[in-house]
Structures are given as structure tokens and as C-alpha cells.
N, C-alpha and C positions, 0 to 999 in steps of 0.2 A: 748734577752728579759728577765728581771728581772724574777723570779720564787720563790714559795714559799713549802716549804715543810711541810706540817701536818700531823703528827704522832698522831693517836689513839690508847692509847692501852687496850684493853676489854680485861678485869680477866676471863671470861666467856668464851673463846675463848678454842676451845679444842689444840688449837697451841698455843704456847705461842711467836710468829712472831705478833706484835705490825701494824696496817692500818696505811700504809702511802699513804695520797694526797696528790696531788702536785698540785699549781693553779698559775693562769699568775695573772701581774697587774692588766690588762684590764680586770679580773673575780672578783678581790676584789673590786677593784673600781667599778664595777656594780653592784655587791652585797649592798657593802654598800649606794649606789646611790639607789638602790630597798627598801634598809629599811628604810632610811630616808624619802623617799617618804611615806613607810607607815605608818610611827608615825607621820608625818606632819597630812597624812588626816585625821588617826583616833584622832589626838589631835582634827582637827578642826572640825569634826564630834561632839566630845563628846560637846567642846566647843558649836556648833550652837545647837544641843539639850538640853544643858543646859538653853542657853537666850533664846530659845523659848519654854521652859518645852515641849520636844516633849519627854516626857517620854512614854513610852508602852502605858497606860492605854490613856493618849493624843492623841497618835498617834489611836488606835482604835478609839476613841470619832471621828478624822478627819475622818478616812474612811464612817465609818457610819453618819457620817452627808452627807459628799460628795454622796454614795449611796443614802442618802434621796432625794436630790437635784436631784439626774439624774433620777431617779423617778418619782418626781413631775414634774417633765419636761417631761416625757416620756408620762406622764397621761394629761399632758396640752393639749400635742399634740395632744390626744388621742379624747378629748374635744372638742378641735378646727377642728378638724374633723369630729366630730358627731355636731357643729355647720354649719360646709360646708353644711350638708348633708342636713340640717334644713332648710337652704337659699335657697339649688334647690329645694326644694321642695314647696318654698312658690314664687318663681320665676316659678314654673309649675302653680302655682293656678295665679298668675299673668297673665298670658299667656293667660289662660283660661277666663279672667274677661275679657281681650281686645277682646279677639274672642266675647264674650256674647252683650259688648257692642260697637260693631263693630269696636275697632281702630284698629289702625296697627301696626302689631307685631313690637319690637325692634328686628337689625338686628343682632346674634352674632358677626358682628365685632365691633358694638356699645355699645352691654355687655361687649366684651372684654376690648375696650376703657375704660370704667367704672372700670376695677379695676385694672389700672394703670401699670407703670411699676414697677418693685421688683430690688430693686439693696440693699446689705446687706453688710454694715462691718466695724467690728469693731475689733480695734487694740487690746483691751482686749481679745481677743478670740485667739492670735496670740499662747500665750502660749501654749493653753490645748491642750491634743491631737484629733487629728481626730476627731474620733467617736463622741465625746463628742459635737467637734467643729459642727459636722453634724447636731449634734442632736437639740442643740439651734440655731444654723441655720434654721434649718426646720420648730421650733416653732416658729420663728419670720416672718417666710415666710407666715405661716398659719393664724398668729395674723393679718399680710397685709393681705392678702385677705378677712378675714373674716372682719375686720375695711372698706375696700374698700367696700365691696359686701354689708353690712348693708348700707352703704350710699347711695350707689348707686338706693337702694331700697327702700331704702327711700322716695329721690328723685321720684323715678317711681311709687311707689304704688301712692304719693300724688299727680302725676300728672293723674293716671287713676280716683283717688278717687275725684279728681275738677272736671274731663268730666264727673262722673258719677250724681254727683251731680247736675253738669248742666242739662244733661238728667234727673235727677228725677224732677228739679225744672221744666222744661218744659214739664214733662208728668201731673205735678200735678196741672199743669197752663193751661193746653187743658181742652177745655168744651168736655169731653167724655163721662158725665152721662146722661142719658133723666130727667128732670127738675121737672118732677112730673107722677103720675099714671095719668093713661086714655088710651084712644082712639085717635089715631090719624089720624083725619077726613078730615085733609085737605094739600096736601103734597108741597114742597117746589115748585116753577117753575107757567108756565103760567095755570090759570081757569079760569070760569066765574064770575065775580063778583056776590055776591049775591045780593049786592044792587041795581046794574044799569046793570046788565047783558052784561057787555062788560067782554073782554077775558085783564086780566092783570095778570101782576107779582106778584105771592104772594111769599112775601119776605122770609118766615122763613113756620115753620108746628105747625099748631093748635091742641091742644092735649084737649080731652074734656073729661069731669067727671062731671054730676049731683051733687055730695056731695062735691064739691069745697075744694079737698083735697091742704096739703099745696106744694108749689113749693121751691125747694132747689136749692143751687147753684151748677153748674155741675162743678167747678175746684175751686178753689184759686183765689181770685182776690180784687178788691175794688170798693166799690158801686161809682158811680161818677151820677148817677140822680133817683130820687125817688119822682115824680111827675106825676102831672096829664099831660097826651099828646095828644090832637087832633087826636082823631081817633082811639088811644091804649089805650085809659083810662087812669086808676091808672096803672104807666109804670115803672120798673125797668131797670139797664142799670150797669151792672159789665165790669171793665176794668180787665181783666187777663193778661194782658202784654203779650207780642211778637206779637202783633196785635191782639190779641181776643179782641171783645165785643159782652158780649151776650145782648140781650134784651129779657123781658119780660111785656108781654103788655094785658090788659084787667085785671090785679088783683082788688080781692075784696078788699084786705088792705095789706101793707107793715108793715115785721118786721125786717126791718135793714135802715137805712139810709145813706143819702149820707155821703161820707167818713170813713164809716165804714169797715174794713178787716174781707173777710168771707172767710170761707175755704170751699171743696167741700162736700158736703153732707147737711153742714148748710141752718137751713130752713131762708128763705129770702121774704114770703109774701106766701098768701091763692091766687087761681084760683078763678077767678070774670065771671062778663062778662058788666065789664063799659065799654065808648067809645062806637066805632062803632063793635057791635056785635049782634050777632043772637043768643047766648045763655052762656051757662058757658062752658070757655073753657079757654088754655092760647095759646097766640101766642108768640112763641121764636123764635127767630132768634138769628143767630151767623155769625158777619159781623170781617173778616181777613183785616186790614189797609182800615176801612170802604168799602169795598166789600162783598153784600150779599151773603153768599152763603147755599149751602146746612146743615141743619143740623145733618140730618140722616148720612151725612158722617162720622159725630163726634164719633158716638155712638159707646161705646165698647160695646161687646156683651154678657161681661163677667163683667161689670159692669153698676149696675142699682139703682136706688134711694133708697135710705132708709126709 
């Protein structure tokens, strides 16, 4: 094997016997294979920071922006979780409005179904490392959920919010208020007639006052008769939809007419005693798909005429 001799010789030396090394091919040829390698990368080094001006002050400028970004990301997250936190808790108030108005709870495997499955990726992300990779991972994972879980609630609050509606419109559609002040003198079911003294059906309860105070209407509804009737005098007749109609029979005079829309409390005519009567008084009834029935059943107890 070929060999090389190199003779150093140091002034400095308290011998004046000259360093000799000795080195094989195979050490010069790696040697020089080592150095060329390293003026290649530092050529192409200086080169690629030159075309992309990664000078110092550059290169700091990228950190510190990159820092900013994984920040802002870190605080999205951060966000998107006190968002989470926002949703269960207005899914607990949820929960609580069906309990009040008696629906049926969603089942959690029906919420779960609701915020869908999560599947995440993107080739962009293949580079960065890890952590990094994790981190907007998990912010896009948060951003589904919280994107799913709004809709979702959406959807459900607006469908608790039409049943409730519905129930409001049919509580405010029930004749539940008594119609006017007084005395109520004569109750719904079988009496003596006053007139002919036989035992018959009094349809509705007569409610009586000397000073023929005014009669309101006990729910929401539309006048559909405001006329004179055989027997009930000057007679009113409000349609409240879902089968209600009240009637009001014996008034002195009407102040609303046919086809007009009253709401509850609205006064609708003065207590009389036309038709066939024994004095001042109003006979009301309230007849469910033209079935007379009770009206004292109606009555809330916790609300009363104005």
C-alpha cells in the first residue's frame, strides 16, 4: 500500500528532531473527500441564504413570527374550548326547558350522532414537526366540534322553541279566565227550570252583578256571531280554535263584532239581562267540538278578569 510521509518541523521545539507523519491513500483520499464535501455545503449554504436573504436579522424576523403563529394557535385553542364549554352549558339549559315542557330528552347517542365523525389531513402538515403537527390538529378538531355542536343546537333549540310556541299558542287559545265580576248563581249541569219548573240541562254558569259590569274575553279568539238569539238575548260567540267556543248570552250591548280578532282580557260587551231572564246576569258557556261542558273546569285560579 502506497504511503505518504510528512515531515513538520516546529523552531519552537526544545529538540531540534523535525514531526514526521506518515498517512495511507485511503486517509488522503478521505480526507480530501471530507473537505470537499465541506466547501460544497457551505458554498450551497451561503448560496441558498443569499437567494432567500436569510440574513441574521431575517432569520430572527422568521422565528419570531413562527412563535407568533404557534401562539395564536395555541390561544384559538384555548378559545375553542371555552367555547365547548359555552355549548354544554346552554345544552344543560336545553335539557332543562324539555323537562319544563314535558318533551323527551335527546338520547346521548343521538347528541353524539349530531357532531359527527372527525377524520383530519392534510398533506401540508406532513412537513412540520410533531408538536407543531399536534397542535393544529387539535385546533381543527375543536373548530369541528364546535361548527357541529352550534348546528346541531340549533337545530334542537328551534325545534324545542316551535313545541313551545305551540303550547303557548294553545294556552292563550284556552278560555281560562272567568268572563266578568259577580256571583255565580247558577252552576253548570241539571236544575229546576225557573220558568216551567221542570229539572233540565243548564248548559254553561250564570254569573250575576246588579251594576252590569263589562264581560271580557277569557282567551284569543274571533267573534263569529253578535246577534240577537232566542232565548239568550243579545248573544256573543268567539271561536278560539282547537275546539273552543265560548258563548255569552243575555248582554246589554256588544263592543266587538262579527269577525273581529280579540285577545284575552279584551272587553267584548256589558252583562244585560235580554232574552229569557230573571235578572242581570251573563250566561257563558264553553262548548269543546260543539260539546257543552263544564266551565268552572276552565278556570285558572291564578288568573282572573281585569
Amino acid at each position: 500500500m502506497r504511503k505518504w510521509t510528512i515531515i513538520i518541523d516546529n523552531e519552537f521545539k526544545a529538540s531540534n528532531k523535525p514531526l514526521t507523519l506518515e498517512v495511507t491513500g485511503k486517509q488522503v483520499s478521505f480526507a480530501l473527500t471530507a473537505f470537499i464535501i465541506f466547501v460544497v455545503f457551505s458554498l450551497s449554504l451561503i448560496f441558498f441564504a443569499q437567494a432567500n436573504n436569510l440574513n441574521p436579522d431575517s432569520l430572527i424576523k422568521i422565528y419570531a413570527k413562527r412563535d407568533y403563529l404557534l401562539n395564536s394557535i395555541d390561544n384559538t385553542n384555548k378559545q375553542l374550548n371555552t367555547y365547548l364549554d359555552q355549548i354544554n352549558k346552554i345544552t344543560e339549559f336545553e335539557k332543562r326547558i324539555r323537562t319544563l315542557s314535558n318533551l323527551n330528552q335527546l338520547s346521548e347517542d343521538l347528541r353524539q350522532l349530531g357532531l359527527g365523525g372527525y377524520d383530519f389531513h392534510d398533506e401540508r402538515l406532513s412537513n412540520l414537526d410533531m408538536p407543531t403537527k399536534r397542535l393544529i390538529e387539535n385546533v381543527d378538531k375543536r373548530f369541528f366540534q364546535v361548527k357541529n355542536l352550534v348546528e346541531f343546537e340549533m337545530k334542537n333549540v328551534a325545534s324545542v322553541g316551535s313545541n313551545l310556541l305551540n303550547a303557548y299558542d294553545l294556552i292563550t287559545h284556552t278560555p281560562s279566565v272567568i268572563p266578568t265580576s259577580g256571583s255565580i248563581t247558577s252552576d253548570y249541569g241539571y236544575r229546576r227550570d225557573p220558568f216551567n219548573g221542570r229539572s233540565e240541562l243548564h248548559t254553561g254558569i250564570d254569573i250575576a252583578n246588579q251594576s252590569a259590569p263589562p264581560v271580557y274575553a277569557p282567551a284569543d279568539g274571533k267573534v263569529i256571531y253578535a246577534d240577537y238569539l232566542a232565548g239568550y238575548g243579545k248573544t256573543l260567540k268567539i271561536d278560539h280554535g282547537y275546539g273552543y267556543i265560548t258563548v255569552y248570552a243575555h248582554l246589554n250591548k256588544f263592543s266587538v263584532k262579527v269577525g273581529d280578532i280579540v285577545k284575552r282580557h279584551q272587553m267584548i260587551g256589558h252583562m244585560g239581562s235580554t232574552g229569557r231572564s230573571t235578572g242581570t246576569h251573563l250566561h257563558y258557556e264553553v262548548r269543546v267540538f260543539e260539546d257543552r261542558t263544564d266551565p268552572c273546569g276552565y278556570f285558572d285560579s291564578d288568573t282572573t278578569v281585569e
